[in-house]
VOGU-3710 file (C-alpha; in Angstrom, 3 decimals, decimal comma):
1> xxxxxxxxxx> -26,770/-18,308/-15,080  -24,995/-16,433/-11,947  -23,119/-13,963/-11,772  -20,294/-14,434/-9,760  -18,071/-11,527/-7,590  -15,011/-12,030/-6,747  -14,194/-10,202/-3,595  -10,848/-9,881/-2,062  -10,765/-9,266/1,449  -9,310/-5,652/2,326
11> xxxxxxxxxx> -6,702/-5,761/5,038  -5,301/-2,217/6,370  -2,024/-1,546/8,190  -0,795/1,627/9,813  2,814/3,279/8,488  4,270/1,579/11,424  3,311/-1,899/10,669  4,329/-1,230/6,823  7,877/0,189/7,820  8,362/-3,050/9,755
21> xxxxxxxxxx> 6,833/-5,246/6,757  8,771/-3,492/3,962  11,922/-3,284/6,149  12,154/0,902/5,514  11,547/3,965/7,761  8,540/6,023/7,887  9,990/8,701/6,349  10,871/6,473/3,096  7,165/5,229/3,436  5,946/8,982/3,018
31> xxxxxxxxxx> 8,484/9,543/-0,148  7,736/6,221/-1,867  3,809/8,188/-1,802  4,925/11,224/-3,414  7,273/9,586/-5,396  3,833/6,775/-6,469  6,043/3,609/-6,087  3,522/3,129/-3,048  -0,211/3,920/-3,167  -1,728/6,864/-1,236
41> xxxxxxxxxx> -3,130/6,054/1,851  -7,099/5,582/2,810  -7,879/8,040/5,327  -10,366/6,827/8,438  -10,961/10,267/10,110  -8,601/13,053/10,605  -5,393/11,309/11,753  -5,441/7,509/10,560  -4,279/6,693/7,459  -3,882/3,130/6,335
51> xxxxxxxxxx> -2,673/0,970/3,508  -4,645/-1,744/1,712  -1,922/-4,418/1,980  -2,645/-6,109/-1,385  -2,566/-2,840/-2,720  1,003/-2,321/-1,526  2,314/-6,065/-2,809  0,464/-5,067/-6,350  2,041/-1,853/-6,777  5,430/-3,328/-6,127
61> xxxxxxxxx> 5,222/-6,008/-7,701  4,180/-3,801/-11,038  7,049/-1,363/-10,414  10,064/-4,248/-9,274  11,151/-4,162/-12,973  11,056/-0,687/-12,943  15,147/0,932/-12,172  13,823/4,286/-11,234  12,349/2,775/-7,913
//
């Protein structure tokens, strides 16, 4: 018998493109991070940081129930 993986595919957007997807500034992209209603970043180098956009939908879709958010 096989095992069998399943792998989603990562896809990684810049604070930028996530202001413009969740409709927020960058600023409120940085608090929802220290606040945890967003995940932290992945870093790639010393000034790129990007967001795993299933990461983002799973994380707010776990907290949307949630009234402190």
């Amino acid at each position: 018998m096989k095992n069998t993986v399943s792998h989603k595919r990562r896809h990684f957007i810049g604070i930028k493109a996530l202001s413009t997807y969740l409709g927020v500034s960058e600023s409120t992209i940085r608090r929802y991070v220290t606040k945890r209603i967003l995940p932290r970043p992945y870093r790639f180098g010393d000034h790129t940081l990007r967001w795993d956009i299933n990461e983002v939908n799973a994380r707010l879709t776990k907290n949307k129930g949630n009234k402190n958010v």
